[in-house]
C-alpha positions as CSV (number, residue, x, y, z in Angstrom):
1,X,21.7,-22.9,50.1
2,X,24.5,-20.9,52.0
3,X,28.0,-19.5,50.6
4,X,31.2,-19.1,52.4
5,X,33.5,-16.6,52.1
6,X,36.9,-15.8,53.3
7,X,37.1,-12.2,54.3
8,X,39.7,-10.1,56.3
9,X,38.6,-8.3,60.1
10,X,39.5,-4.9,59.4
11,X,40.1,-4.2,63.3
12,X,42.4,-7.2,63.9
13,X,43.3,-7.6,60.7
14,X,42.9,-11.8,61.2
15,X,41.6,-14.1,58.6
16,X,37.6,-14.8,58.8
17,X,34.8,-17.1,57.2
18,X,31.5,-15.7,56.5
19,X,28.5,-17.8,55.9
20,X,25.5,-16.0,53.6
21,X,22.2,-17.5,53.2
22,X,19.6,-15.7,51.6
23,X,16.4,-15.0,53.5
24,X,13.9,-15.9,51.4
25,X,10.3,-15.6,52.9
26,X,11.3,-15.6,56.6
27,X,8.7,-14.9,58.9
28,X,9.4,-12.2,62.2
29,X,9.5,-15.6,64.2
30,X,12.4,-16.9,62.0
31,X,13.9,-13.3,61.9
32,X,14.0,-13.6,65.7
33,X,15.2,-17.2,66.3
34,X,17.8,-16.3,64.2
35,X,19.3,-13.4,66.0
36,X,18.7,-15.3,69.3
37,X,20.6,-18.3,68.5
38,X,23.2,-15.9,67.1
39,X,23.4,-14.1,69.9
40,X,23.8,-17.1,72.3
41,X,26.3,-18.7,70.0
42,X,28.6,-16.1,70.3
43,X,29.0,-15.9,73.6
44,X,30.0,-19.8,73.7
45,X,33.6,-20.5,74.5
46,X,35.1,-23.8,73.9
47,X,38.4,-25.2,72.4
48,X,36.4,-27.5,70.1
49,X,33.8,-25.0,68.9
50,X,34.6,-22.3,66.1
51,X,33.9,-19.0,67.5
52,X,31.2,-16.7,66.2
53,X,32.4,-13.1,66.0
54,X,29.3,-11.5,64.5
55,X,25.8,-12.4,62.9
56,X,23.0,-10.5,61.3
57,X,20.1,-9.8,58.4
58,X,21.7,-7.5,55.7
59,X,20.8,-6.6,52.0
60,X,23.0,-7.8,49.6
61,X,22.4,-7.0,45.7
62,X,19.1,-6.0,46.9
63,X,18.4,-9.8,48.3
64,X,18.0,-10.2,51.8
65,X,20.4,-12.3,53.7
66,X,21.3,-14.2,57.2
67,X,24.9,-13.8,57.4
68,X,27.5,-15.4,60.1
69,X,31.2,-14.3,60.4
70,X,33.1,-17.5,61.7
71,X,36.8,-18.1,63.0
72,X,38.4,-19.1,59.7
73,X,40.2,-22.9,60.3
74,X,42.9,-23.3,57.6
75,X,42.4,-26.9,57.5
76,X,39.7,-27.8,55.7
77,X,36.9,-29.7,56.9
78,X,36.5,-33.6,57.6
79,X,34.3,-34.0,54.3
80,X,37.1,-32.2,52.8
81,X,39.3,-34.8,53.7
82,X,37.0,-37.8,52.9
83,X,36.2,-36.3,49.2
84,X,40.3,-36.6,48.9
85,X,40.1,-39.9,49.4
86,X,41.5,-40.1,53.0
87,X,40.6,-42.0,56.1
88,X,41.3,-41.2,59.3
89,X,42.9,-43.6,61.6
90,X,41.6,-45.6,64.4
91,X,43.1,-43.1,66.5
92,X,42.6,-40.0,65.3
93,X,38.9,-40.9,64.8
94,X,38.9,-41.1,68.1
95,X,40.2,-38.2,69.2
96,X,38.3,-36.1,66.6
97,X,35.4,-37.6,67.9
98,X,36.1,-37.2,71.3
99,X,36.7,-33.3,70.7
100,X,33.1,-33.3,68.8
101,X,31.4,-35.1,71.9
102,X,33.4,-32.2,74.3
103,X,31.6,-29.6,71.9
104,X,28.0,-31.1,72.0
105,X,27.8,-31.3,75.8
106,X,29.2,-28.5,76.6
107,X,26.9,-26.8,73.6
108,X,24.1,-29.1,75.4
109,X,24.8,-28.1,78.7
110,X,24.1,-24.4,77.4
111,X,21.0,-25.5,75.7
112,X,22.0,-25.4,72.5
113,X,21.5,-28.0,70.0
114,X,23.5,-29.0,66.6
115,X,20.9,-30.2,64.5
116,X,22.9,-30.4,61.4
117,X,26.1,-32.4,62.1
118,X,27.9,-33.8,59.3
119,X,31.5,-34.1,58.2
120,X,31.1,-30.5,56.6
121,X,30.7,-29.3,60.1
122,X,33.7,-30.8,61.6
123,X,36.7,-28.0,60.7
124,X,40.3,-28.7,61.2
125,X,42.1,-25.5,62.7
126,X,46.4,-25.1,62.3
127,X,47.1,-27.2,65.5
128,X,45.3,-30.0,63.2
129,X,42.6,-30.3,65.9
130,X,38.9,-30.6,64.8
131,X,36.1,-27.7,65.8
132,X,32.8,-28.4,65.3
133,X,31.1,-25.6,63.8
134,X,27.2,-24.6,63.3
135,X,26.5,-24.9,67.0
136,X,22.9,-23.1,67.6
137,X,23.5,-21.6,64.7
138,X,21.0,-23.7,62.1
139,X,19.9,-21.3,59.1
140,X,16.5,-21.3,58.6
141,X,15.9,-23.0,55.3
142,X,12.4,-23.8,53.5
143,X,10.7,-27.3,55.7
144,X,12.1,-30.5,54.3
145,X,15.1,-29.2,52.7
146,X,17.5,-32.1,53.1
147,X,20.5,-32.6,50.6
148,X,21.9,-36.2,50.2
149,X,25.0,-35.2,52.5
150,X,22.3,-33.8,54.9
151,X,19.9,-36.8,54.8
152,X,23.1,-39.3,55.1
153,X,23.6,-38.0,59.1
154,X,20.2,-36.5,59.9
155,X,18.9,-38.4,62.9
156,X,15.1,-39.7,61.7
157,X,13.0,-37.0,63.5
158,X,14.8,-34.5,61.3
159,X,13.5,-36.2,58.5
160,X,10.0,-36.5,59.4
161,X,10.4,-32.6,59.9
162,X,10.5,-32.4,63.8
163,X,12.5,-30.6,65.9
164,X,16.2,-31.8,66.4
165,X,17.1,-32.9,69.7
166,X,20.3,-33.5,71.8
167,X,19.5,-37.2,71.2
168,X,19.4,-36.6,67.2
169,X,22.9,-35.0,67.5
170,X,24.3,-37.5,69.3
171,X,22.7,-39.8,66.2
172,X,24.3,-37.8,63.7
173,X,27.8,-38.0,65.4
């Protein structure tokens, strides 16, 4: 399972979030799809996506890792809220969920897919506007590893262990 961190940018001194998952036994292919989607993801630009500033394979502690550094959002994420014990009104789901659908199709439209949308992935920046975040950038992990938040969304395919799909994001939202 991933970590996140909250780290400092040394050059622009701005807050960041940095998402570690160890490797594990990741093939080249993995290796590679990784850095590929990376590199796509970062060149996305969209008021409803958290930016990716940088991604990579490091060693940490001697363990192999996938690492991610992320816009840091200050407000917390929608499953954040919902663990609280708040709802969001009729209106404001729709607007969050209006700035989610903006993200997948443009996101779709650069032939990028989701694949893991869940409340977790919906961030709320300082302007108190949602950003959906994990766009392209699905870390590898072992074949059928779904947690119960994960299975709760996942569109079917995902759990039969196919490939996720524009349609199975669209399911998930």
């Amino acid at each position: 399972e991933s970590s996140m961190y909250l780290a400092t940018d040394v050059r622009t001194s701005e807050p960041v979030a940095i998402q570690v998952r160890p490797v594990g036994v990741a093939d080249a292919a993995t290796v590679l799809a990784f850095r590929e989607a990376t590199e796509k993801a970062r060149t996305f630009d969209h008021p409803a996506m958290v930016k990716v500033f940088d991604a990579g394979l490091d060693v940490v502690e001697g363990e192999r890792v996938f690492f991610i550094v992320l816009e840091h959002l200050s407000g917390g994420s929608l499953r954040d809220m919902l663990d609280r014990g708040r709802r969001l009104t009729p209106s404001q789901a729709l607007v969050v969920g209006l700035d989610a659908c903006r993200a997948l199709s443009y996101a779709h439209a650069q032939g990028a897919i989701h694949g893991d949308l869940r409340p977790s992935g919906l961030q709320f920046g300082p302007d108190r506007r949602a950003r959906l975040s994990g766009i392209g950038l699905a870390i590898p992990t072992a074949s059928g590893n779904l947690n119960l938040e994960r299975a709760r969304y996942a569109a079917p395919e995902i759990g039969r262990d196919e490939p996720a799909s524009e349609k199975s994001d669209v399911y998930s939202l």
